[in-house]
N, C-alpha and C positions, 0 to 999 in steps of 0.2 A: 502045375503051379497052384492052382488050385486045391489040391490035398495038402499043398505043403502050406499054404495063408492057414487051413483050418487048422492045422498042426501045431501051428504058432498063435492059436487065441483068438483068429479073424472069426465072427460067428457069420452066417449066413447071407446075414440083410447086411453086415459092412461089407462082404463081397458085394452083395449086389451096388452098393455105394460106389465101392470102387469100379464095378464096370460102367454106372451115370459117367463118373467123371472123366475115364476114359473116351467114350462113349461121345460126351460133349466137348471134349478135344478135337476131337475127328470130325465137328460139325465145319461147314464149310461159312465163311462172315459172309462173304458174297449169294446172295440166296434168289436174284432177280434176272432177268433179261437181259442179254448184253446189248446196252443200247449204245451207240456211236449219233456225235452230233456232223450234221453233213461239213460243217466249216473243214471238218477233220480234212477232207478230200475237195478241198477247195482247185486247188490246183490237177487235180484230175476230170471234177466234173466236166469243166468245157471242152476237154480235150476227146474222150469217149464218156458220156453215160453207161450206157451197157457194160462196158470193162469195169469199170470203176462200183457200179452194182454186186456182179459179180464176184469183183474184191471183198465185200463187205460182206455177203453171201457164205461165202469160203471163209472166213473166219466165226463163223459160228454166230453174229449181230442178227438179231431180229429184232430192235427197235430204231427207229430211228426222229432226232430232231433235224427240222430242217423243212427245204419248199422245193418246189420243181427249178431245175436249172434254167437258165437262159434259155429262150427258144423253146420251150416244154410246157405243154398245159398242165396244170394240177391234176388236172384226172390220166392226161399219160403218166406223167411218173408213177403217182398211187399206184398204176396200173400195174409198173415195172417192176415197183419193190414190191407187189401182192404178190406176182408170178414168182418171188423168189424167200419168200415167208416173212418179209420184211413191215413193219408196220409203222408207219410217220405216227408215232405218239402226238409231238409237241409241234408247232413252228412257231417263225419269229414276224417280226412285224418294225419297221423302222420308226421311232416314238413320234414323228413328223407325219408319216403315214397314218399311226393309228390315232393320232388327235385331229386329223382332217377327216379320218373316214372308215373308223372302226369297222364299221359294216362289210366292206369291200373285204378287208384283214377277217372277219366271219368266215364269208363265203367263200372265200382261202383253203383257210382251213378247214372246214366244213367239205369243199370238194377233196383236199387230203386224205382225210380221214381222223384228221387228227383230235384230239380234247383239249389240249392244249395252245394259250397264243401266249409267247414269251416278249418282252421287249429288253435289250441289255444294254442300253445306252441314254441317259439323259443329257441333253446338251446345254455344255457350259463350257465357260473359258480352263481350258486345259489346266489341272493342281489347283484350280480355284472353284470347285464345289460348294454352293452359298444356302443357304437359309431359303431363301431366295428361289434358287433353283429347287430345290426339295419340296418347300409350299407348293410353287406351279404344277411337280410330278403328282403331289398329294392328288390335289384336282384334277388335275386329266388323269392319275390312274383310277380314281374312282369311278366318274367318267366314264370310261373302258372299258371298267372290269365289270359294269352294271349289263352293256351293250353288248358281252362275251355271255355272259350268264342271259341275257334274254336269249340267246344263240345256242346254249347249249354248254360254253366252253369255260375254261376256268381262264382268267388270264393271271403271268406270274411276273411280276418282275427280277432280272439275272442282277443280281453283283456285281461289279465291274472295281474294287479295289477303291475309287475315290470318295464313295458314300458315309467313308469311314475316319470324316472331319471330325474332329471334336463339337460337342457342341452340349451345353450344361453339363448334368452328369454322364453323357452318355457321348454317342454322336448323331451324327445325318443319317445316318442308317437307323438309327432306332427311331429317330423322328418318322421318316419312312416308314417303317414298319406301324407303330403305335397313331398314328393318322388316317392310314389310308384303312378302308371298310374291311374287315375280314371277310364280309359278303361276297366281295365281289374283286379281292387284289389278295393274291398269293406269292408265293417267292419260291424263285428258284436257286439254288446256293452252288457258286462256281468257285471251289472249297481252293482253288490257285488263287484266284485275285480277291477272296476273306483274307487269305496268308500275307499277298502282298500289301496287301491296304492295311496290315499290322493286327486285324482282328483276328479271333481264334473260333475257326469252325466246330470244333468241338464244343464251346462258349456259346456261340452261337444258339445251335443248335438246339442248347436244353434251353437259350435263353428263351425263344419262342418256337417250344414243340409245336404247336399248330396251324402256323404260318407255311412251312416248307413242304414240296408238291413234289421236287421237279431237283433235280442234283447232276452238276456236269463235276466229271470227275479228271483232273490233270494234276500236275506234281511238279510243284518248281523248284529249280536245280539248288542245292544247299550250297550253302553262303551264301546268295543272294539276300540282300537286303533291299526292301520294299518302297514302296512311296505313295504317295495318291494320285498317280498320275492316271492309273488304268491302263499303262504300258509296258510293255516289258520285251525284249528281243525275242525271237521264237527259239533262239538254243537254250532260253532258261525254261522252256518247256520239258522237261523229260520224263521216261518212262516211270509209271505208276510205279511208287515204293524207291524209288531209287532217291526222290526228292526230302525235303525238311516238312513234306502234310502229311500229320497222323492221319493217314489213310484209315485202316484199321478201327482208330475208336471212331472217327468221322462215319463207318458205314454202321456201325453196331449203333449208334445213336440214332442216325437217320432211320433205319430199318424200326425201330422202336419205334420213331416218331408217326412212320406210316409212312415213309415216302417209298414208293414203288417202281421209279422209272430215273434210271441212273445215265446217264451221256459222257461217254471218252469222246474227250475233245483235244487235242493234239493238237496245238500250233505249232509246232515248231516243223522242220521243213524236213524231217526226217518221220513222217509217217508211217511207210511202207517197214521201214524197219522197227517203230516203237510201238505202232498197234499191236501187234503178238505176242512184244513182251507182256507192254502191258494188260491184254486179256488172261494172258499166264499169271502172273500177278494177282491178278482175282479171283482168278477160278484156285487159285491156290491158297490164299487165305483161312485158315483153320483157327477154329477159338478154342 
């Protein structure tokens, strides 16, 4: 092939051109850890630990979001995901929790192993997401993310679809974002409920390159049409790519942005069969 491009006027360095671009074809988009968030196996945790490990194990996961199960010290489970190369990057913290007692949610995580303390939920009257509510989060997540960073830890707040009120030129979410201290409050972007709450991850994304930390990655079912509720059934969960999120330029931007620690998070009630797609699905992505 190659004698016959020269044959035809290719000079040298445009072959070598052409083998870059070849070449950067075949690069894989997915370039990180396969991390899984524990919610994934909710319904397995309490039934075995150790089975349910091991699941996650055998699929090639070594990160993980999440805290010890019921019944489990934080330094046993560490324990269990260590013996099996698993690493608790991130976990969570209930916002009720970490405005009474940040500290306690520290040494949490801190006995995990983790860097990360995430919270996904602001409480407010269900589709009525206020000004209101968002000023309060401002303060307590600064608050927080002051008392994480004396600690060691970064803290992030997750998306959950309603923060995506209107509000002047923008919304709640950007109030969010442009409030709270870069010092000390991060974000983690859960690129399902951006989609449902009508924003666009992609948008997002370059809107504030140096806010995002932390990325749960799922795919909601096409046609589905959104709301601000923060709700959604778990069969509009489905396997990564199969859904209506630009997966794809969503990781090439994140990956730019620095974000390094990614989470399949699977609600829907069909786990066991759509983890594997979707780690297929990633590991198979080519640019």
């Amino acid at each position: 092939m190659k004698k016959q491009l020269l044959a035809l006027g290719f000079s040298a360095s445009m072959l070598l051109g052409l083998t870059d671009v070849v070449a950067q074809k075949g690069k894989p988009i997915y370039r990180f850890p396969i991390g899984v968030q524990a919610y994934t196996y909710r319904n397995s945790f309490p039934k075995n630990v150790i089975a349910t490990l091991d699941t996650i194990k055998a699929l090639g996961i070594t990160e993980m979001e999440g805290g010890a199960p019921k019944g489990m010290t934080s330094q046993e489970f560490r324990k269990l995901c260590e013996e099996r190369g698993i690493k608790i990057v991130g976990t969570g913290g209930g916002y009720e929790q970490l405005v009474k007692d940040p500290e306690s949610i520290a040494k949490q995580a801190k006995e995990l192993g983790s860097s990360f303390v995430m919270c996904a939920w602001i409480p407010h009257k269900r589709g009525e997401f206020s000004l209101e509510n968002a000023k309060q989060a401002v303060t307590d997540f600064n608050r927080i993310g002051k008392v994480m960073k004396d600690n060691g830890l970064t803290f992030c707040y997750h998306n959950h679809g309603y923060e995506f009120q209107p509000y002047e030129d923008g919304t709640l979410f950007d109030y969010l974002v442009k409030n709270t201290n870069p010092e000390y409050v991060s974000f983690e972007m859960d690129i399902l409920w951006a989609q449902h709450g009508g924003a666009d991850p992609v948008a997002l994304l370059k809107k504030y390159p140096n806010r995002w930390k932390l990325m749960h990655l799922k795919d909601l079912r096409k046609g589905v049409k959104g709301d601000l509720t923060g709700g959604t059934p778990p069969e509009n969960d489905v396997v990564l790519g199969d859904g209506q999120v630009n997966i794809p330029e969503i990781l090439k931007i994140a990956r730019k942005n620095g974000v390094k620690h990614y989470f399949i998070e699977d609600e829907s009630n069909q786990e066991y069969a759509q983890m594997p797609k979707s780690i297929a699905y990633l590991k198979g992505l080519k640019e």
